[in-house]
C-alpha positions as CSV (number, residue, x, y, z in Angstrom):
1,X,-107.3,-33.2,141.9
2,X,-105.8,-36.8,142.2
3,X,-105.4,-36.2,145.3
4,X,-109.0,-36.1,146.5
5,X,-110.0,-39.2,144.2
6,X,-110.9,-42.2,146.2
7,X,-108.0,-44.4,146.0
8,X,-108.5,-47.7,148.3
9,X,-104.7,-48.1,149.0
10,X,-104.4,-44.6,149.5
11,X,-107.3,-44.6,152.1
12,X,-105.6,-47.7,153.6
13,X,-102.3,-45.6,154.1
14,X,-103.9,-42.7,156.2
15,X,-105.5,-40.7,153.8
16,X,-109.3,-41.1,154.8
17,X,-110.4,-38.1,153.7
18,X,-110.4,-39.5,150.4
19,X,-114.1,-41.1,151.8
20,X,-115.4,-37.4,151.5
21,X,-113.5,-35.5,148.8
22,X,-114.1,-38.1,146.0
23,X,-117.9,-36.7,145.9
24,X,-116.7,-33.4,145.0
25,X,-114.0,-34.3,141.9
26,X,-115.9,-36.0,138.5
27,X,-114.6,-37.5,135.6
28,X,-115.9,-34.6,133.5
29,X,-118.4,-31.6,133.2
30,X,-121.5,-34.3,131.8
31,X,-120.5,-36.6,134.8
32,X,-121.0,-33.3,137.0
33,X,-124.2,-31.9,135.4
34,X,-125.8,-35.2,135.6
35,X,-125.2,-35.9,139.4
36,X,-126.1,-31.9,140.0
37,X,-129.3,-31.8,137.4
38,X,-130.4,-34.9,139.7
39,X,-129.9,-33.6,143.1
40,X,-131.1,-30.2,141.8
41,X,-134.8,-31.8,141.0
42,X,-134.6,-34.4,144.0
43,X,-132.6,-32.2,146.8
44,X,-135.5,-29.4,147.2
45,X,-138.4,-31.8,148.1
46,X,-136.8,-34.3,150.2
47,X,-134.8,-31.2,151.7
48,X,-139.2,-29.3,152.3
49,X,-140.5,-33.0,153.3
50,X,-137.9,-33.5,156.2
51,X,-138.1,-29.6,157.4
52,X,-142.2,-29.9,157.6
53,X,-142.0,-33.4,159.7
54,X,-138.7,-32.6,161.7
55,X,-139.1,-28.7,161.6
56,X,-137.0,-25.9,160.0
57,X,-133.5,-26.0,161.5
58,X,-133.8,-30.1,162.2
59,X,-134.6,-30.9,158.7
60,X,-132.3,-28.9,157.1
61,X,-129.4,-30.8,159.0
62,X,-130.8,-34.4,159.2
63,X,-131.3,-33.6,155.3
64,X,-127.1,-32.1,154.8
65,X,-126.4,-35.2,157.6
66,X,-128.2,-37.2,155.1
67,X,-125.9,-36.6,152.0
68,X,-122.7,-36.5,153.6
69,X,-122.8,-39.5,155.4
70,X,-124.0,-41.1,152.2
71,X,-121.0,-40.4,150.7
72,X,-118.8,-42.3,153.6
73,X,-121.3,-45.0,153.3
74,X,-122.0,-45.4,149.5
75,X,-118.4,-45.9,149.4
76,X,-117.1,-48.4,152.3
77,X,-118.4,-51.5,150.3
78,X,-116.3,-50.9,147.1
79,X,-113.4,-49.7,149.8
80,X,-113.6,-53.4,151.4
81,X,-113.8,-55.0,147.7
82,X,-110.9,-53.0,146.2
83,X,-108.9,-52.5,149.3
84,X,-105.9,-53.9,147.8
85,X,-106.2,-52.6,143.8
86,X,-103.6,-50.2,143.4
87,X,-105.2,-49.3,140.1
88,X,-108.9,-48.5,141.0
89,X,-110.2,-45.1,141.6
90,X,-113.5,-43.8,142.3
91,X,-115.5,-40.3,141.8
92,X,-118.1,-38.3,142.0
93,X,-121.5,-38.2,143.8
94,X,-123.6,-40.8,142.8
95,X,-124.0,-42.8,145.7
96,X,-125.1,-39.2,147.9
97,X,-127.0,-38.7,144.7
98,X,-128.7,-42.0,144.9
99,X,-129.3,-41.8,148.7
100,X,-131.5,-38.5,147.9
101,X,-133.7,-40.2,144.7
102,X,-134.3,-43.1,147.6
103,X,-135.2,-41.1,150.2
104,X,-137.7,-40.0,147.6
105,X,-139.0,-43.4,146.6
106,X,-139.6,-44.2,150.0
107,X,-141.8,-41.4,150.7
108,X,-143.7,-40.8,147.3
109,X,-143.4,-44.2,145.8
110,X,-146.5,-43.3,143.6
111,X,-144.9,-40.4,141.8
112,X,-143.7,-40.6,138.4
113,X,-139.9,-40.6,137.5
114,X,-138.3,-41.9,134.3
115,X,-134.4,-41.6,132.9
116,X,-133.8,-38.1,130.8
117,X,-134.8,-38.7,127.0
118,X,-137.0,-41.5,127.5
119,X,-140.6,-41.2,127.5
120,X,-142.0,-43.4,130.0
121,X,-142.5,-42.9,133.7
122,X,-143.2,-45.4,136.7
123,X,-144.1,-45.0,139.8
124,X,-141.3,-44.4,141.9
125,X,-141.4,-47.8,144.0
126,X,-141.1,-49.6,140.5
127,X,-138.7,-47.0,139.0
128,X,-136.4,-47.6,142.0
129,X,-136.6,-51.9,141.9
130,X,-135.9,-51.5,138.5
131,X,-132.7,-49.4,139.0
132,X,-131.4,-51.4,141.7
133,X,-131.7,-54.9,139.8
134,X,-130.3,-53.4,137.0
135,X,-127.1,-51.5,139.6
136,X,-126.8,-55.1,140.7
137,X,-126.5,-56.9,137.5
138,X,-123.8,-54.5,136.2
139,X,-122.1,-54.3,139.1
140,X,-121.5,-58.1,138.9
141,X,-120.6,-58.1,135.3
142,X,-118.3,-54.6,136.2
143,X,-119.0,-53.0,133.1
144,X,-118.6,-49.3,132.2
145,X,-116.1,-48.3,134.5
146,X,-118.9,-46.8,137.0
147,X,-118.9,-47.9,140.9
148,X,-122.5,-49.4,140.5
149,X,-121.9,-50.8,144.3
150,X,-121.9,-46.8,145.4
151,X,-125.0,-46.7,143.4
152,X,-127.1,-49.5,145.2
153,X,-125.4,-49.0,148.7
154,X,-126.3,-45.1,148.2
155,X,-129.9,-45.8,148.0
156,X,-130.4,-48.5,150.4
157,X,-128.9,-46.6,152.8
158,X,-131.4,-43.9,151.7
159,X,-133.7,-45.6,152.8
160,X,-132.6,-46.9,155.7
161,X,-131.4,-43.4,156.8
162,X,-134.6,-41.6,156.2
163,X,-137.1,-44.4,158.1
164,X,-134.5,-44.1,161.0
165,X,-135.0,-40.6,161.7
166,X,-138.4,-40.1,161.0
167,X,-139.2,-42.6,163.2
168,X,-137.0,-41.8,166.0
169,X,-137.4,-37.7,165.9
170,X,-140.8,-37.6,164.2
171,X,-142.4,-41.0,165.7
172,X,-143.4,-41.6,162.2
173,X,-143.6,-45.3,160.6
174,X,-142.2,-44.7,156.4
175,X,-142.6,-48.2,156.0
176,X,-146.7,-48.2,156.6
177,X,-147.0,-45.2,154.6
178,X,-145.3,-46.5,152.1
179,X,-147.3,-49.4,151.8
180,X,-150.0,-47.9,152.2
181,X,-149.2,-45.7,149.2
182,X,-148.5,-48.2,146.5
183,X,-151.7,-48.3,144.8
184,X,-152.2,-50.2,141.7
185,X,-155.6,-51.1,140.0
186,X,-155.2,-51.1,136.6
187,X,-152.1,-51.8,134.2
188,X,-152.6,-48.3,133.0
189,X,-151.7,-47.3,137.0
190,X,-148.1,-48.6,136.2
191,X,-146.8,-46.6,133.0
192,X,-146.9,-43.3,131.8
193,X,-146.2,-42.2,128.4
194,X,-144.6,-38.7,127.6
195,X,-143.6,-35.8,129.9
């Protein structure tokens, strides 16, 4: 299994498939069940939204194309960072993971989502500015031992995926309709309590 952990020296000497297989190995079965639980409830309806504006057989593969390159690209920031640190390593698939909740954001940023065990829900534009400032603080401080940089590269690049081929393949502007989405009038718009 150590050798499919992404291991920045290790890439550096030849061994780039390292940029792929990390997103299959985790730290342990929780690490697993968490990053599965989440693509389990995510997955499906960005995986339905993509086949019914790019069609069947297209949006199943620009929705796989999707998660696997978010694996190479979640992980080339931290690989530039720690290019040199023979004693970092980096797993799992948190940063595909994240590119698939921000695909989500981007699309329904007015549906609820909240963390597992805490009652309160946001809409999903908030929910998701929230989790990047947060990614971004803790990256800097580089606490945990978790590759927050995987996190916050995964999701931008969500984004950024997603607009790019619904606009090119579908002619279809994400960035108006997300706009045009984000609806708030009252305070009580912004939070939901319970489940």
């Amino acid at each position: 299994m150590s050798r499919l952990i992404f291991h920045p020296p290790a890439v550096k000497q030849g061994n780039g498939y390292r940029l792929f297989t990390y997103g299959v190995v985790h730290a342990d079965y929780t690490h697993l069940i968490f990053n599965m639980f989440t693509l389990y409830f995510f997955g499906p309806n960005i995986e339905r939204t993509f086949k019914s504006v790019l069609g069947q057989t297209s949006g199943s593969a620009f929705f796989i194309l999707l998660y696997l390159s978010a694996l190479l690209v979640s992980i080339i920031p931290t690989y530039f960072k720690k290019k040199d640190n023979a004693s970092y390593y980096s797993l799992g698939a948190s940063g595909a993971v994240s590119a698939i909740i921000f695909a989500f954001v981007l699309i329904n940023p007015m549906n609820y989502m909240g963390v597992l065990f805490i009652p309160i829900m946001l809409p999903a534009f908030l929910f998701g500015l929230i989790f990047i400032i947060i990614s971004m603080s803790l990256d800097k401080k580089q606490l945990g031992g978790i590759n927050h940089s995987a996190h916050i590269t995964g999701g931008l690049y969500g984004i950024i995926y997603t607009i790019a081929i619904f606009f090119v393949f579908a002619d279809t502007n994400l960035i108006n309709s997300f706009i045009s989405q984000i609806k708030i009038n009252t305070i009580s718009d912004l939070f939901y309590f319970g489940f």
